[in-house]
C-alpha positions in Angstrom: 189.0 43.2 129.0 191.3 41.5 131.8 194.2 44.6 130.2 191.3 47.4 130.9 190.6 46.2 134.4 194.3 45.8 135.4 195.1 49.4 134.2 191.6 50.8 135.8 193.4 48.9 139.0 196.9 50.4 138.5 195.2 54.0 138.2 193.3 53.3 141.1 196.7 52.2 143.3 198.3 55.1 142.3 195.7 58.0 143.2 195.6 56.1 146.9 199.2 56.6 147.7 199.6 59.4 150.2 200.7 62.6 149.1 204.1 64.2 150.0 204.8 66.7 151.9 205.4 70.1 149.4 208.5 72.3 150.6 207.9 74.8 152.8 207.6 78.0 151.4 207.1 81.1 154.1 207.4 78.7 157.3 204.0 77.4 156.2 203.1 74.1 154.6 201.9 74.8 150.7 198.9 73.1 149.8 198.8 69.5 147.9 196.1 69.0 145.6 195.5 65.7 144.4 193.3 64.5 141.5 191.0 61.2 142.2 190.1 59.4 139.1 187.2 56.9 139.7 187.2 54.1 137.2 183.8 54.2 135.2 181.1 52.3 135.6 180.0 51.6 132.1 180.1 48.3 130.5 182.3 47.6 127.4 180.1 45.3 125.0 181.5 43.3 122.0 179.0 44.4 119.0 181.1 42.0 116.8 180.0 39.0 119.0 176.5 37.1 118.3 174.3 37.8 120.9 175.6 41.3 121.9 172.6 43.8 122.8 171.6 46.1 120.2 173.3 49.8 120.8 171.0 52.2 122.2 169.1 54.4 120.0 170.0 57.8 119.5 167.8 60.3 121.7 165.0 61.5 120.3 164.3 65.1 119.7 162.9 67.1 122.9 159.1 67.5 122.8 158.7 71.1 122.6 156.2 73.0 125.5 152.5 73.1 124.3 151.5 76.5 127.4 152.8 80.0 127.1 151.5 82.4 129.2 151.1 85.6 128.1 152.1 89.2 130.4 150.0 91.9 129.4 150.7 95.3 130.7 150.7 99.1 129.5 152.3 98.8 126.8 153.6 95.6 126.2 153.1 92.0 125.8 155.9 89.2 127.1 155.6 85.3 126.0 156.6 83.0 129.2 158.5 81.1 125.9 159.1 82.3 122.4 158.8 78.6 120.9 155.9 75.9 121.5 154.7 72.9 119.7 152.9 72.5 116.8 149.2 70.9 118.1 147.0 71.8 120.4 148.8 74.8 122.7 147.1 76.4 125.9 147.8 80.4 125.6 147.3 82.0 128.8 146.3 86.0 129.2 147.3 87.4 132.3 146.7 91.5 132.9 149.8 92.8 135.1 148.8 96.4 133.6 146.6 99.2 135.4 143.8 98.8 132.3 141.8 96.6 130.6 143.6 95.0 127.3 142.9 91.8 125.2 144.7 89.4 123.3 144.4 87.8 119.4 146.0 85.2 118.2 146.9 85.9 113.9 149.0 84.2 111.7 152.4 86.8 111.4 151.2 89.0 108.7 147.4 88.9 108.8 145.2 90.1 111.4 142.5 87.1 110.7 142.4 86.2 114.2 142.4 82.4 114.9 141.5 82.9 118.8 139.9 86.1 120.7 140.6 86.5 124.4 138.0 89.1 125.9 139.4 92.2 127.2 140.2 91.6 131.3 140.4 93.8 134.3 144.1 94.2 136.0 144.9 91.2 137.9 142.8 88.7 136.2 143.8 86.3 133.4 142.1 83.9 131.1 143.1 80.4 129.4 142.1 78.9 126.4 143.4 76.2 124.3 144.5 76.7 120.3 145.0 75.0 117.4 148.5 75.6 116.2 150.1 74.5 113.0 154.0 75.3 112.1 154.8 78.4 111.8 154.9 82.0 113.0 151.8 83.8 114.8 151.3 87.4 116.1 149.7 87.9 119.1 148.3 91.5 119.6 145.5 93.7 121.9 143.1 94.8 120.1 141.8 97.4 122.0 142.2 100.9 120.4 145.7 102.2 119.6 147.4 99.5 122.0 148.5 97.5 119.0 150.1 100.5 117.5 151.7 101.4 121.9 153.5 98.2 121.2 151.1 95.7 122.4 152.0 92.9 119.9 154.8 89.8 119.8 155.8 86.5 117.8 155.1 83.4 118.6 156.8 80.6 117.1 155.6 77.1 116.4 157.8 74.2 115.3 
């Protein structure tokens, strides 16, 4: 430990010493760039002796967003996220088009819908909380032909 400290102090009385002078190129001065190491302030720790603190454990994995908002307009539909949590997941319905449209939540492939948003004016939007399990979900307006305008997307639950 004493051979770390007196090498961090070595380092340290190095990168202080002033610089010298560059030769001139051009009549003017050319710059001096100097690199400042700062010694760390971690603590080394002895595993192999009793008593030591147990090492850290390993971060856990990132909890994954449980709201996506939903952007409705003519003719499209545009997650806030692509990804959410498995659980329960607020979906939000916002109309940024010039007409009405609606929103149904399906698993990818079916069209049994799990949650029905009613259909909203421009402007307005609508929350609602859903029961999600792993997996992948389509979420499509139902009003007519809007589906087939390109009014649908994938959501994905992990």
């Amino acid at each position: 430990m004493r051979l770390v400290a007196l090498a961090l102090a070595a380092l340290l009385a190095i990168t202080a010493l002033p610089a010298t002078a560059a030769p001139r190129k051009h009549g003017k001065r050319a710059k001096v760039h100097r690199k400042v190491v700062r010694a760390s302030q971690e603590r080394l720790v002895d595993l192999t002796q009793p008593g030591s603190p147990a090492p850290a454990p390993p971060p856990s994995d990132p909890v994954l967003a449980s709201f996506v908002s939903v952007a409705a307009k003519e003719f499209s539909l545009t997650l806030s996220r692509p990804l959410v949590g498995k659980g329960t997941v607020r979906v939000e319905l916002r109309n940024n088009g010039e007409d009405p449209h609606n929103l149904v939540v399906s698993p990818e492939g079916t069209h049994t819908p799990l949650a029905s948003f009613s259909a909203l004016d421009p402007g307005t939007y609508e929350r609602r909380s859903v029961a999600l399990d792993p997996g992948r979900y389509q979420l499509w307006c139902s009003l007519e032909g809007h589906e087939a305008k390109g009014m649908s997307v994938t959501l994905r639950v992990e």
